[in-house]
SERO-4910 file (N, C-alpha, C, O; in steps of 0.05 Angstrom, whole numbers):
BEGIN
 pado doro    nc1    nc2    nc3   cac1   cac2   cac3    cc1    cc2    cc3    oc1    oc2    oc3
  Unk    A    641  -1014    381    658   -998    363    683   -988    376    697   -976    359
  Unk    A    695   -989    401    713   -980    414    736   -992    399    755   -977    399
  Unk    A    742  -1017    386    756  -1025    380    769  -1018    344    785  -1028    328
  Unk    A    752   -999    345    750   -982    316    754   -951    323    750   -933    306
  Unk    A    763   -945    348    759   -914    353    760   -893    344    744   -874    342
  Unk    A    795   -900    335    808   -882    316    806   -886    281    820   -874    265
  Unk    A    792   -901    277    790   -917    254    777   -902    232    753   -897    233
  Unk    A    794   -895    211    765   -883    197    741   -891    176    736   -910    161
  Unk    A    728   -867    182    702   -870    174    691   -864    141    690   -843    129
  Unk    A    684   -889    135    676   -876    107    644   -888     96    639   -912    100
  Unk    A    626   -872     85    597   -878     87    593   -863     57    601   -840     49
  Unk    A    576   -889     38    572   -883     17    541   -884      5    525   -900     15
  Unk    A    533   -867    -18    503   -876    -18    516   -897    -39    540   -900    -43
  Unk    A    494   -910    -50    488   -932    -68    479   -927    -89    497   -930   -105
  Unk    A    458   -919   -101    452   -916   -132    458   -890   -139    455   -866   -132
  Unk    A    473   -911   -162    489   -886   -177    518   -878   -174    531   -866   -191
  Unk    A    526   -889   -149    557   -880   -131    561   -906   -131    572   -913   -152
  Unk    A    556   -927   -113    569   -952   -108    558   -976   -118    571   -997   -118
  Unk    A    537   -973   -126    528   -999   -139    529   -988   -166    524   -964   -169
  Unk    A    534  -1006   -189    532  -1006   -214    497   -993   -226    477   -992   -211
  Unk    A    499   -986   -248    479   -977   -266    455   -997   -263    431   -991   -264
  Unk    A    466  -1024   -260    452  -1050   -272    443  -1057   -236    428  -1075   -230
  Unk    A    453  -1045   -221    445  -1055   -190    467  -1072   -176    463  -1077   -152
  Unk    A    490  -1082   -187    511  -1096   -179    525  -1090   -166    520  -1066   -162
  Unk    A    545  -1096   -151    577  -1100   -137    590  -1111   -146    587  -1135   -144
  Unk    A    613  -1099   -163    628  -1114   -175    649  -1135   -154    653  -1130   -130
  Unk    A    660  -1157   -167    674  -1162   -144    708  -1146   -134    721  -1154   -115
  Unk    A    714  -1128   -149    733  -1112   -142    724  -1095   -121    738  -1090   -102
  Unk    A    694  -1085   -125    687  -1064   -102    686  -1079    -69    696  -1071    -47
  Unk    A    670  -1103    -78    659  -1121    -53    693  -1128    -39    698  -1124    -15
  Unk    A    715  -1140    -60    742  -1131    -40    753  -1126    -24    762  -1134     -3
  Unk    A    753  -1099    -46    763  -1066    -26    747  -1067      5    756  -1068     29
  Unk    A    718  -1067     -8    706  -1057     13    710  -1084     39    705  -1081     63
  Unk    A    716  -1098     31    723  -1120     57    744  -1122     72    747  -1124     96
  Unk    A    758  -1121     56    794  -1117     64    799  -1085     75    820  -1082     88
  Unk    A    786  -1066     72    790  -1040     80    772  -1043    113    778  -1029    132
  Unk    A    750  -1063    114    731  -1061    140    743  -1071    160    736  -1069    183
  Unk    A    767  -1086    150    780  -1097    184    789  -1068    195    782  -1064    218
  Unk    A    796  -1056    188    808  -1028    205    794  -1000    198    802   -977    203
  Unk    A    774  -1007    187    757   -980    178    726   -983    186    715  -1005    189
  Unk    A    718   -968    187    683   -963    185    678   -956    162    690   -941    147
  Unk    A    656   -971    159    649   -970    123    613   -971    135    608   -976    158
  Unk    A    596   -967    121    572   -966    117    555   -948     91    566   -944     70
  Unk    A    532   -938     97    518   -933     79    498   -904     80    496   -894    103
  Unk    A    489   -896     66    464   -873     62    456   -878     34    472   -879     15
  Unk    A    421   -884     34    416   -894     14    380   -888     16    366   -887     36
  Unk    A    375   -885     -1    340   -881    -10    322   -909     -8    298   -912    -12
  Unk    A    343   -926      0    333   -948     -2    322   -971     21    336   -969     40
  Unk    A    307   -988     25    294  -1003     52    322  -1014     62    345  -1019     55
  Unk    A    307  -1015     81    325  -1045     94    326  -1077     84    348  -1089     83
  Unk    A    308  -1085     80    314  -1110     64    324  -1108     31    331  -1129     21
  Unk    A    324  -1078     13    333  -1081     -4    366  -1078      3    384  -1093     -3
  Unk    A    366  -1054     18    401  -1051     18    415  -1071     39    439  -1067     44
  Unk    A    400  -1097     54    410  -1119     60    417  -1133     26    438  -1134     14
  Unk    A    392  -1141     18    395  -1153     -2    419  -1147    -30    428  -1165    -43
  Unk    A    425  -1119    -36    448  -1108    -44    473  -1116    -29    487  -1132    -42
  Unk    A    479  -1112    -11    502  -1115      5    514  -1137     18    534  -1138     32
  Unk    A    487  -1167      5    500  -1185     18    526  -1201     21    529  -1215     41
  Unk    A    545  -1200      1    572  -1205      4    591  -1175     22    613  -1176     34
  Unk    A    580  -1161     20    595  -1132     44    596  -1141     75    579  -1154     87
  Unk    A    612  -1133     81    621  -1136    113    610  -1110    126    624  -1091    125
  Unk    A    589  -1108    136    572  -1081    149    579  -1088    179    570  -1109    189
  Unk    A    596  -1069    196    590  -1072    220    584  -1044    238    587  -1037    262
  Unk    A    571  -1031    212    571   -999    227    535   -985    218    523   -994    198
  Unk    A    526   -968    233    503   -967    225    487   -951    195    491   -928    187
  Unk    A    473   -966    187    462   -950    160    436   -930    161    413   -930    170
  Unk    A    453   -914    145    423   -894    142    410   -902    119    424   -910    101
  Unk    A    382   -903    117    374   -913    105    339   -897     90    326   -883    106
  Unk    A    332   -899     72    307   -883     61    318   -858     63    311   -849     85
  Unk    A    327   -847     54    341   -826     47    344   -799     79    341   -775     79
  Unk    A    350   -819    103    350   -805    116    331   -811    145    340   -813    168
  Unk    A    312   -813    139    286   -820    158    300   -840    177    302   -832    200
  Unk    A    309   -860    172    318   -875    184    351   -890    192    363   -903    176
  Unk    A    358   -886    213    377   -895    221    387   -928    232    382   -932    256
  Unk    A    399   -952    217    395   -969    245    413   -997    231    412  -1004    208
  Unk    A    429  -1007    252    451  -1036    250    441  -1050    231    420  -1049    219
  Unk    A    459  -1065    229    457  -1094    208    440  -1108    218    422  -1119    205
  Unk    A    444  -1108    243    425  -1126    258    398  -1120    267    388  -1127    288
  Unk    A    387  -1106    248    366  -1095    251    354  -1074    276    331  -1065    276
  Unk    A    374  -1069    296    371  -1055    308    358  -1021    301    369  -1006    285
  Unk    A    339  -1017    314    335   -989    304    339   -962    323    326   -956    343
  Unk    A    361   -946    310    382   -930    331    366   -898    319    375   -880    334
  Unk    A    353   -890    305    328   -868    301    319   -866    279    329   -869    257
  Unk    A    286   -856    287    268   -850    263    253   -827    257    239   -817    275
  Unk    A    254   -820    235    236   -784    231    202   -801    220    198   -820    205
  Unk    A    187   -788    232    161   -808    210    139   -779    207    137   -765    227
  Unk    A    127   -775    189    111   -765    179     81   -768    191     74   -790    184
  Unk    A     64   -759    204     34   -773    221     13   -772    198      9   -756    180
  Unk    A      3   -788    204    -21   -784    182    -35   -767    183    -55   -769    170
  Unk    A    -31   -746    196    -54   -720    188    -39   -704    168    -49   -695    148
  Unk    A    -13   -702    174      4   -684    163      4   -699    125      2   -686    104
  Unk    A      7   -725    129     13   -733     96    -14   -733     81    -16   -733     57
  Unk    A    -35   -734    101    -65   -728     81    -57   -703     69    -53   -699     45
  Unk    A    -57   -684     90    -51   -652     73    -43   -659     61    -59   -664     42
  Unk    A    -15   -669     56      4   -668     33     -9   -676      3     -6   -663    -18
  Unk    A    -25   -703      9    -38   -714    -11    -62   -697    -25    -64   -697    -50
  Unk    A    -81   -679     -7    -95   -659    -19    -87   -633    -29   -102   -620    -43
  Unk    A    -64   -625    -22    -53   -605    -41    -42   -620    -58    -46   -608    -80
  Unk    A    -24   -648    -63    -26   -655    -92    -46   -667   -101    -40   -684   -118
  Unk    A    -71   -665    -96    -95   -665   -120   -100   -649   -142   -110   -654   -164
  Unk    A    -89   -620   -128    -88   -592   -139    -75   -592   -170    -84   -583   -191
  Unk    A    -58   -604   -165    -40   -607   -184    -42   -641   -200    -23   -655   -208
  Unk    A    -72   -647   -201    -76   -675   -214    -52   -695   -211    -41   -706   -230
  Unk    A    -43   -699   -180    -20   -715   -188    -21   -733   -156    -26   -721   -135
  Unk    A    -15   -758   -157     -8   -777   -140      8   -780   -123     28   -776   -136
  Unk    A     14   -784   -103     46   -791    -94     50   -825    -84     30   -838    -80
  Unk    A     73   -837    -81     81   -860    -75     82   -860    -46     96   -842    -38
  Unk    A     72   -874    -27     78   -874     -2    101   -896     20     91   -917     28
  Unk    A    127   -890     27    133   -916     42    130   -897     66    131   -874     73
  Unk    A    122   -933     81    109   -929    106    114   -954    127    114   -977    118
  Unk    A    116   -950    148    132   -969    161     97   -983    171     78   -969    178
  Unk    A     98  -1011    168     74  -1024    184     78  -1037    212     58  -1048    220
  Unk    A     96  -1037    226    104  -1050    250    129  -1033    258    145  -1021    244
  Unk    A    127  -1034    284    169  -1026    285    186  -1048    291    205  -1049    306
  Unk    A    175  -1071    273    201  -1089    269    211  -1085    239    225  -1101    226
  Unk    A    197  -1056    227    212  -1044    201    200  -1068    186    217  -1086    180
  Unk    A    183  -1071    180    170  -1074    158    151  -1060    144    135  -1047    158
  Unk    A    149  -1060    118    150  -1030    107    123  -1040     83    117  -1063     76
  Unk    A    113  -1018     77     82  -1022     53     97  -1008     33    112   -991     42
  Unk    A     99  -1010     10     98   -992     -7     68   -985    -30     60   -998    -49
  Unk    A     56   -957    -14     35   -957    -29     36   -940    -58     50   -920    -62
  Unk    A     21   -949    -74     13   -936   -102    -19   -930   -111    -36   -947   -110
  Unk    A    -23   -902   -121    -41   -899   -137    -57   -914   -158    -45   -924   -177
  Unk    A    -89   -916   -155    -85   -934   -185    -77   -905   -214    -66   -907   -236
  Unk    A    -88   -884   -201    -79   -854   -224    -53   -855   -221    -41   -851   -200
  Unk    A    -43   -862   -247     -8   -859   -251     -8   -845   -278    -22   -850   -297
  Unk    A      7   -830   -275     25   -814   -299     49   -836   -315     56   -856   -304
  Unk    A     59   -828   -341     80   -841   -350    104   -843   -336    119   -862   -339
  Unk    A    109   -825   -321    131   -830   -304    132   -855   -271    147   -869   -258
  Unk    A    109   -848   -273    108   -868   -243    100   -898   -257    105   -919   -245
  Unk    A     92   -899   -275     90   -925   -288    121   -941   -298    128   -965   -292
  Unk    A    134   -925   -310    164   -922   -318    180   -942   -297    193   -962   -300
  Unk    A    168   -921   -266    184   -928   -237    180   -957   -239    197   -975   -245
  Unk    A    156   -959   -235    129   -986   -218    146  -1003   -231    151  -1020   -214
  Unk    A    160  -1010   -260    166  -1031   -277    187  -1049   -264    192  -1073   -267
  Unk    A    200  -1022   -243    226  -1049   -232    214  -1055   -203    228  -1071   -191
  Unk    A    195  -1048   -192    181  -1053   -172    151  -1078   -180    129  -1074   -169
  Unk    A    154  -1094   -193    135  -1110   -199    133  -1132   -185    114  -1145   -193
  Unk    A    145  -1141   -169    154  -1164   -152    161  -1160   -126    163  -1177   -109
  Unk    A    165  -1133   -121    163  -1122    -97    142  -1131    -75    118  -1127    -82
  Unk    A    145  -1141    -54    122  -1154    -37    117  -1127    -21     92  -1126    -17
  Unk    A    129  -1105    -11    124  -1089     -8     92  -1076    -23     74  -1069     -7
  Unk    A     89  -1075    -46     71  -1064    -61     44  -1066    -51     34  -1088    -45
  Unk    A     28  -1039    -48      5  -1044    -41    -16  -1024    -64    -12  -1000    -62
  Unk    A    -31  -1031    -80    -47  -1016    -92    -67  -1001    -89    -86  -1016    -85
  Unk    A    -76   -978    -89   -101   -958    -76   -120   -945    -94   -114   -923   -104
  Unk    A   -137   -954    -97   -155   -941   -116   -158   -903   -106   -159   -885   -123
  Unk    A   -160   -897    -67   -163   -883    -63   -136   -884    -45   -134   -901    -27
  Unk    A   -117   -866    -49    -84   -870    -32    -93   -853     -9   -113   -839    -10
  Unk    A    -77   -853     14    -80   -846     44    -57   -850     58    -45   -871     56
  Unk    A    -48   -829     75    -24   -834     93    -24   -854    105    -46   -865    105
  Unk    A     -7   -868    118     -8   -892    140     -1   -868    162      8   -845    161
  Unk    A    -13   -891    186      4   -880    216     34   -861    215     41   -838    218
  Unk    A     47   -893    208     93   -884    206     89   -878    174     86   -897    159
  Unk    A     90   -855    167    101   -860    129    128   -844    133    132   -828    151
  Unk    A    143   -852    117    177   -853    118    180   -828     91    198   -811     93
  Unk    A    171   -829     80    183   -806     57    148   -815     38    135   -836     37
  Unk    A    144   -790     29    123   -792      8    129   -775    -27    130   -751    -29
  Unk    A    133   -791    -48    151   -785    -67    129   -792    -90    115   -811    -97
  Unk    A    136   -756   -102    115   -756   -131    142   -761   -160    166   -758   -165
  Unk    A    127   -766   -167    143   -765   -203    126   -761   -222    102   -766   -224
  Unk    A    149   -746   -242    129   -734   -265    154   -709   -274    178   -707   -267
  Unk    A    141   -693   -289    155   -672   -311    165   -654   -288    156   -655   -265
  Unk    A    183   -639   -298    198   -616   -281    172   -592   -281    169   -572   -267
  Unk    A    153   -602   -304    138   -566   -308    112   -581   -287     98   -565   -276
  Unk    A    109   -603   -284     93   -604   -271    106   -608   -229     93   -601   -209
  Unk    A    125   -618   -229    128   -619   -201    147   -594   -184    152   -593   -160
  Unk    A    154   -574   -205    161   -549   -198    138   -529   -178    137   -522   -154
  Unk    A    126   -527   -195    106   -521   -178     93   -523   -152     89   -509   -132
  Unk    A     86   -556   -165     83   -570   -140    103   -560   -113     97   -544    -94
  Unk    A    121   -573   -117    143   -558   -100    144   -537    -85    145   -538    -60
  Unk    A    143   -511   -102    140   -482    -86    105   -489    -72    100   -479    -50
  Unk    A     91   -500    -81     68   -502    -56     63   -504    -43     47   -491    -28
  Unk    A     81   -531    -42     82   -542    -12     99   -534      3     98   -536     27
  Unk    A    120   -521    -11    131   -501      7    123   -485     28    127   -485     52
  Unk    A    104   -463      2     81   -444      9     70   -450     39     70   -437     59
  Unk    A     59   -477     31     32   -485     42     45   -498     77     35   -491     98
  Unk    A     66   -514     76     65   -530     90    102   -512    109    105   -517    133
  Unk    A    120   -496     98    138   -490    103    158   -502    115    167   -518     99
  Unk    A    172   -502    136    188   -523    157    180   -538    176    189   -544    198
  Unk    A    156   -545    163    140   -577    176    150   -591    162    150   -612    174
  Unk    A    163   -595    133    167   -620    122    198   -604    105    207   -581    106
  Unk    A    210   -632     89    228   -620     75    227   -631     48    224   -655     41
  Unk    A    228   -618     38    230   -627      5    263   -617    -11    279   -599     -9
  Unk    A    258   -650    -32    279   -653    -40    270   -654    -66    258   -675    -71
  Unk    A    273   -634    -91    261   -641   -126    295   -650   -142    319   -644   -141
  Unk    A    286   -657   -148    321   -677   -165    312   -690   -191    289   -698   -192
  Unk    A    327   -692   -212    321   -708   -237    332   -731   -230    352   -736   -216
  Unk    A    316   -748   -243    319   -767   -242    337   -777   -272    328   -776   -296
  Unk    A    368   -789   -261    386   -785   -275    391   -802   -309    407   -799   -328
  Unk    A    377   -813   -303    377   -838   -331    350   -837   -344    348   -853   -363
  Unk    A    331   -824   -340    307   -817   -360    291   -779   -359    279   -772   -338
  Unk    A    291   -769   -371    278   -746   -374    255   -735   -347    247   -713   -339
  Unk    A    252   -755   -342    240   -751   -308    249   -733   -288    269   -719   -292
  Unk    A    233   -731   -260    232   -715   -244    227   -728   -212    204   -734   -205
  Unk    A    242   -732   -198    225   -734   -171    226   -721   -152    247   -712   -144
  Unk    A    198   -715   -137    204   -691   -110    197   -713    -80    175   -719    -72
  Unk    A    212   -717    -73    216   -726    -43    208   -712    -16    221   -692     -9
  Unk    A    189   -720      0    172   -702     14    190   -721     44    192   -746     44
  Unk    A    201   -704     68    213   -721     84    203   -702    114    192   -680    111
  Unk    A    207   -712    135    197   -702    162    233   -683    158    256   -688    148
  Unk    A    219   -657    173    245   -643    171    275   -652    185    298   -644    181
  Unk    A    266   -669    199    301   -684    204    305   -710    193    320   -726    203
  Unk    A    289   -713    170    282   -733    165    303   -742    140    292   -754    122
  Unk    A    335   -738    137    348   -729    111    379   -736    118    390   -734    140
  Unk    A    386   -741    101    427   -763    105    437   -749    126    449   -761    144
  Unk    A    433   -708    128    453   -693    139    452   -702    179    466   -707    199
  Unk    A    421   -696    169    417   -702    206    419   -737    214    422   -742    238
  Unk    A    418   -760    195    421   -781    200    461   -787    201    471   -808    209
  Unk    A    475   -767    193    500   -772    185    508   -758    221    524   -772    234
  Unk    A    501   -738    232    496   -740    252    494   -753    274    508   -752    294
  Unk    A    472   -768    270    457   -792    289    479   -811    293    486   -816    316
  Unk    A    493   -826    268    511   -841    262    539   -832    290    549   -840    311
  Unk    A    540   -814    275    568   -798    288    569   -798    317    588   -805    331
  Unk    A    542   -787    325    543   -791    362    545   -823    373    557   -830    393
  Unk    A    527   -842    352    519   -869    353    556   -881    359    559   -896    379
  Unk    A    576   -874    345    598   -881    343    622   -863    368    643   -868    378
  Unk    A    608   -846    368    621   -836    392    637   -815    374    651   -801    388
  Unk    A    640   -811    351    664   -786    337    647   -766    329    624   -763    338
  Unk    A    661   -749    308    649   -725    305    656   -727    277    676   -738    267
  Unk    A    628   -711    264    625   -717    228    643   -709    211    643   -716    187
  Unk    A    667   -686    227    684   -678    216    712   -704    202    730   -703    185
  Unk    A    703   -722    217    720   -749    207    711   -764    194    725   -784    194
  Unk    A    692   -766    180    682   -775    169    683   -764    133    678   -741    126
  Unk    A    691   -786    114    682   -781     87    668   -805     74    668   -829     72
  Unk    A    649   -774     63    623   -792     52    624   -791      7    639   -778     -8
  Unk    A    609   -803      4    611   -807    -32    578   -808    -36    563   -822    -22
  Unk    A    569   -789    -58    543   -790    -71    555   -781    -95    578   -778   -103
  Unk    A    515   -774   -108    516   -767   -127    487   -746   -137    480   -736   -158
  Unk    A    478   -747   -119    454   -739   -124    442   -708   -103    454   -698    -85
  Unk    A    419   -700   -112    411   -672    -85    409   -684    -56    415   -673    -36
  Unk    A    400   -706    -58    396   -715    -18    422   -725    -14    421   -744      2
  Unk    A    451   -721    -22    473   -719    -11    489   -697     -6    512   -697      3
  Unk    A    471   -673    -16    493   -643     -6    481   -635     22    487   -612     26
  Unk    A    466   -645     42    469   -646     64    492   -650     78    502   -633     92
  Unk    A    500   -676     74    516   -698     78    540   -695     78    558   -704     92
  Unk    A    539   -678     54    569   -670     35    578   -643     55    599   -640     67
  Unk    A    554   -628     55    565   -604     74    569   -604    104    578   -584    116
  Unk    A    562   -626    115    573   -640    144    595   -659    148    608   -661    168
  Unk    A    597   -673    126    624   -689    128    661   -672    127    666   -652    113
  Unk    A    674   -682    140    688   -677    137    712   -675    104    732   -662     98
  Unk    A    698   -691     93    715   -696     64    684   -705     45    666   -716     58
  Unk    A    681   -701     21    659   -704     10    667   -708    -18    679   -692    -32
  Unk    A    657   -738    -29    675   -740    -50    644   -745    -76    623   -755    -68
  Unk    A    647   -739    -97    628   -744   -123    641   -755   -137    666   -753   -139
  Unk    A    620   -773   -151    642   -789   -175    631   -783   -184    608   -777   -176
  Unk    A    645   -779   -220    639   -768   -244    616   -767   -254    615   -750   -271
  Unk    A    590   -782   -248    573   -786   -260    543   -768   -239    519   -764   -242
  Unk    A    563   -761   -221    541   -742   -203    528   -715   -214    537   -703   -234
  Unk    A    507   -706   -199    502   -685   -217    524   -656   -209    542   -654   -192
  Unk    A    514   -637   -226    537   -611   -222    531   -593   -199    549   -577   -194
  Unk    A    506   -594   -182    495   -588   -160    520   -601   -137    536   -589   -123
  Unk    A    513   -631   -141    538   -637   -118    561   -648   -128    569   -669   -117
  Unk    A    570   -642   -142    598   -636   -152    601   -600   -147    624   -590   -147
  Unk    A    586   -588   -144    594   -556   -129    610   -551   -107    629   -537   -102
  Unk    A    589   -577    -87    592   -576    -58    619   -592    -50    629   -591    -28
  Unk    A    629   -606    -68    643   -630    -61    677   -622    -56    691   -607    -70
  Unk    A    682   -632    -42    717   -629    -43    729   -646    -54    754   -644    -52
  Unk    A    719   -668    -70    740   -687    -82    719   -701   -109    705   -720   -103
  Unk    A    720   -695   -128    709   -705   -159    721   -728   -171    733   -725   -192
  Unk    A    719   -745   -161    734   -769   -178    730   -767   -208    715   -754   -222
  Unk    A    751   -786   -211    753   -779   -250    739   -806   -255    745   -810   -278
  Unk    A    722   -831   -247    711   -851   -245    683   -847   -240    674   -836   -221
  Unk    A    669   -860   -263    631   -864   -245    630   -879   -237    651   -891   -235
  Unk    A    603   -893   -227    591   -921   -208    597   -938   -228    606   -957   -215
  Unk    A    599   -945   -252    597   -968   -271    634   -968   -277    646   -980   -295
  Unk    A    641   -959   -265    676   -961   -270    688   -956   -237    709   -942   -235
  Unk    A    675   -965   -214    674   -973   -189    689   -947   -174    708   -950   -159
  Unk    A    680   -928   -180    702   -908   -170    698   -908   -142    720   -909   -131
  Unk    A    677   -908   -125    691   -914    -93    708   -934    -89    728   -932    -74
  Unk    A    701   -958   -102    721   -971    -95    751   -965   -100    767   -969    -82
  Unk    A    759   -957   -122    785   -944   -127    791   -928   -113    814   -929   -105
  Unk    A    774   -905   -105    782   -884    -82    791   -898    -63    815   -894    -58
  Unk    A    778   -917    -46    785   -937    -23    803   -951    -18    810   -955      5
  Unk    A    818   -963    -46    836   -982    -53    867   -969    -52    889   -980    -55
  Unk    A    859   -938    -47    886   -927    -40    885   -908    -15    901   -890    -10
  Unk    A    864   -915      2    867   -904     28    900   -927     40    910   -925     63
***
């Protein structure tokens, strides 16, 4: 990266902000974002694996490192892995028996090797909302089914869905119960009446991974501007040096943000932001 020193830095999440509604890159974005990477750092923060946000990004020029699962994990294109927050399995059983309390399941990712390959486990007890989820996850090789669900060894984030009246609660519980052993993230889920609460190892989250990045590169986060849209980016937002929301973000981080584009993800607004650096 020396040859990028002074170069700046710009790091975006993906759903919702930079990929389209429908999961795409338009080719105006894929562009920008190429023609801007000869002299810039560009990368990512995203909720999402490694082989999915490979698989998203494969026309993108990535030569800087991605955060990735909403934080937990840090690490290159090249699969290199530069840090990880993981959850132990004693700690995510608790988690799982105080949400029994509350008749409700959670989703588990969980790393099965550390060459980052990943389980995604499910409940066979699902609510309407986690069924909703499961529909675009049907082909997922990830997928593992559990009549009786259980932490793994590495689990990476453990994530319930369902009604706001039911995972509110939940929430202040595990608060209650478990305090600054873990971190929780509750957010609507933005395109259906839904709810999800995100259960993460306490450094386990964009702000401290935006961090990691920053020392990883040798600068400081204050040079850095980042683009979301969602609650696991006002970490991010409040460590970056410039913090931009596009229109379609929620009003939580559009609070925090210093720069509101007048553009959502389906009318490519990072890319337009970019296209006039």
């Amino acid at each position: 990266m020396n040859t990028l020193k002074n170069s700046p830095i710009y790091i975006t999440d993906l759903d919702h902000t930079f990929l389209r509604t429908d999961q795409s890159i338009s080719d105006f974005s894929a562009k920008v974002w190429n023609e801007l990477s000869r002299d810039s750092i560009l990368s990512v923060a995203t909720a999402r694996s490694f082989q999915k946000t490979h698989d998203f990004l494969g026309k993108l020029h990535l030569h800087a490192p991605m955060i990735l699962l909403d934080g937990t994990m840090v690490v290159t294109p090249e699969k290199k892995l530069i840090d990880i927050k993981l959850i132990n399995k004693e700690l995510g059983d608790a988690i799982i028996n105080e949400g029994k309390k509350y008749d409700i399941f959670p989703f588990i990712i969980a790393l099965k090797d550390m060459e980052l390959n990943e389980s995604f486990n499910v409940p066979t007890t699902l609510n309407l909302y986690q069924k909703g989820v499961l529909n675009n996850y049907a082909n997922d090789p990830r997928l593992r089914v559990h009549k009786e669900i259980h932490a793994e060894e590495m689990n990476l984030k453990i994530v319930y869905f369902g009604s706001y009246e039911t995972l509110k609660p939940l929430t202040d519980h595990l608060q209650k119960t478990f305090g600054k052993e873990l971190e929780y993230k509750l957010s609507p889920e933005k395109y259906s009446d839904g709810w999800f609460l995100t259960i993460l190892h306490p450094e386990g989250d964009k702000s401290h991974a935006l961090a990691t990045v920053a020392e990883y590169l040798g600068r400081d986060t204050h040079e850095m501007t980042v683009f979301g849209d969602s609650i696991n980016d006002i970490g991010m937002f409040k460590l970056a040096g410039t913090s931009v929301a596009v229109s379609n973000a929620l009003d939580e981080v559009k609070e925090v943000a210093d720069i509101i584009l007048p553009h959502s993800n389906d009318e490519d607004a990072v890319a337009k932001y970019l296209s006039e650096r």
